[in-house]
TITI-699255 format. One record per residue (C-alpha): residue number from 1; residue in three letters; chain; x, y, z. Coordinates in pm, 1 decimal. Layout:
% residues N
+-----+------+-----+----------+----------+----------+
| seq | type | mol |       px |       py |       pz |
+-----+------+-----+----------+----------+----------+
| NUM |  Ala |   A |        X |        Y |        Z |
...
+-----+------+-----+----------+----------+----------+
This chain:
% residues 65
+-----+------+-----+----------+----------+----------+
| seq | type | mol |       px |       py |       pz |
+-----+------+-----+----------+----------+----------+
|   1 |  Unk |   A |  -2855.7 |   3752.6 |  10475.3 |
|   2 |  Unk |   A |  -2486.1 |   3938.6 |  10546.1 |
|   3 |  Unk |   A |  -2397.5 |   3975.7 |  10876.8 |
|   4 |  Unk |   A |  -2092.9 |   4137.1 |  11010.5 |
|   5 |  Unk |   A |  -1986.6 |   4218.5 |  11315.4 |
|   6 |  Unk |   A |  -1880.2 |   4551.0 |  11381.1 |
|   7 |  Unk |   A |  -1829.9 |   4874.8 |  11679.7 |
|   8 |  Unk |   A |  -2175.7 |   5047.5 |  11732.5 |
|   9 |  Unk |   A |  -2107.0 |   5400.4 |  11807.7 |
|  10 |  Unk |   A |  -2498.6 |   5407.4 |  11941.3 |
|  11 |  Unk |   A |  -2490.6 |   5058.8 |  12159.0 |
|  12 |  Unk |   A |  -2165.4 |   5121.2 |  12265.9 |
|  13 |  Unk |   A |  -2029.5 |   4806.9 |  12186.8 |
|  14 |  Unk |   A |  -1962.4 |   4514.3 |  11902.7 |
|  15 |  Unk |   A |  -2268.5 |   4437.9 |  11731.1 |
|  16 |  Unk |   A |  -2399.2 |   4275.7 |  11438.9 |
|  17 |  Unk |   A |  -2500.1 |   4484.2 |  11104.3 |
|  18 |  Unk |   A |  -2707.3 |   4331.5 |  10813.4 |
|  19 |  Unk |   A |  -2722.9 |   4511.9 |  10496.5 |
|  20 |  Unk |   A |  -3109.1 |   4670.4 |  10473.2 |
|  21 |  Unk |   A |  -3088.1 |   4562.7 |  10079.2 |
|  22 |  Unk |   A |  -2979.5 |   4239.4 |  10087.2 |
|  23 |  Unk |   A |  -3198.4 |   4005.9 |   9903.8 |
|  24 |  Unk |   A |  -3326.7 |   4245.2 |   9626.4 |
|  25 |  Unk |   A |  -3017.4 |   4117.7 |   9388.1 |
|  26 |  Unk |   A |  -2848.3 |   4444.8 |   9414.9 |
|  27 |  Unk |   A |  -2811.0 |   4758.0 |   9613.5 |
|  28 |  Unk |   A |  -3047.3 |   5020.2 |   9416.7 |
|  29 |  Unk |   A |  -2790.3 |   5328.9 |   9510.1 |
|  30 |  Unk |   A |  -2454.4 |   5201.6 |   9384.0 |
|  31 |  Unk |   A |  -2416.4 |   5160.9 |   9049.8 |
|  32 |  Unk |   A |  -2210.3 |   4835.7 |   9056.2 |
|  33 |  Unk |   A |  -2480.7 |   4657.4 |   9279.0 |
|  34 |  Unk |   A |  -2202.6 |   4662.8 |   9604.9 |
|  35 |  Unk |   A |  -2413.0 |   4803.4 |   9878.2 |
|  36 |  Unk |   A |  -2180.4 |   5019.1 |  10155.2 |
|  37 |  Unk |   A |  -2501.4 |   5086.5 |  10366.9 |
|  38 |  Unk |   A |  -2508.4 |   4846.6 |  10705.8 |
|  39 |  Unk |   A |  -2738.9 |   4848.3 |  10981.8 |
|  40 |  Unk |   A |  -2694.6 |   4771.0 |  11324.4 |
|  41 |  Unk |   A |  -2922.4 |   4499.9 |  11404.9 |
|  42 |  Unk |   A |  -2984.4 |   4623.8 |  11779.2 |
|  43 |  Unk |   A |  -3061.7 |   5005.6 |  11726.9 |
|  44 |  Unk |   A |  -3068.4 |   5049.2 |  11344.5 |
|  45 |  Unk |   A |  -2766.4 |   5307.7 |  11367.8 |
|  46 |  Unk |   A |  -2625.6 |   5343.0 |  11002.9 |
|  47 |  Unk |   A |  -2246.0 |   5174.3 |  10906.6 |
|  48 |  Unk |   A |  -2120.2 |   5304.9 |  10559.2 |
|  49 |  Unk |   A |  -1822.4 |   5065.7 |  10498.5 |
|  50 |  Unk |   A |  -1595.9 |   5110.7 |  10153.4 |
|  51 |  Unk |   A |  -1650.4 |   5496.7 |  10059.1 |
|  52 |  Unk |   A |  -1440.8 |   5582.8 |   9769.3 |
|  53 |  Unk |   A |  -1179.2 |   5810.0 |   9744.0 |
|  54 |  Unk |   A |  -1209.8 |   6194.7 |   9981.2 |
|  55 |  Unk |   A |  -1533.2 |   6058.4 |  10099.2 |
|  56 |  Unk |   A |  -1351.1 |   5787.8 |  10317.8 |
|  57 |  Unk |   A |  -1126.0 |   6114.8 |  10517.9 |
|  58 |  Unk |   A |  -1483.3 |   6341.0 |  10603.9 |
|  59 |  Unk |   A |  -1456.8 |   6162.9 |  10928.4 |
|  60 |  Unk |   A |  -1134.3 |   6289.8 |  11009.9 |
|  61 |  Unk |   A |  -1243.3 |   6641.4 |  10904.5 |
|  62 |  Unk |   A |  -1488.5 |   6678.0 |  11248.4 |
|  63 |  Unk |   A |  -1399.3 |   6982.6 |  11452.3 |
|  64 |  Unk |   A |  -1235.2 |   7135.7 |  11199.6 |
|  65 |  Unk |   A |  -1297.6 |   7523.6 |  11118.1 |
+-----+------+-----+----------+----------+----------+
């Protein structure tokens, strides 16, 4: 199992976040097997880590018209 340890924006705090795929050999959504879906292990709350290219800066795009 992969754990990491990151900032839960639902607990409010540092948490631990396993990867829901870990164990089947390979993430079935990316096509080179590295899975950028976490979990947080308290609430569930989903942690995409590693987004390629523009997909990485929609974050920064909130509150914009």
């Amino acid at each position: 199992m992969s754990l990491l340890t990151r900032y839960c924006r639902e607990c409010e705090q540092d948490r631990a976040f396993d990867q829901p795929h870990d164990g089947q050999g390979c993430c079935p959504d990316a096509i080179d097997g590295d899975c950028l879906e976490w979990a947080c292990t308290e609430c569930g709350a989903a942690l995409l880590i590693g987004l390629p290219g523009p997909m990485a800066n929609l974050g920064s795009l909130r509150g914009v018209a």
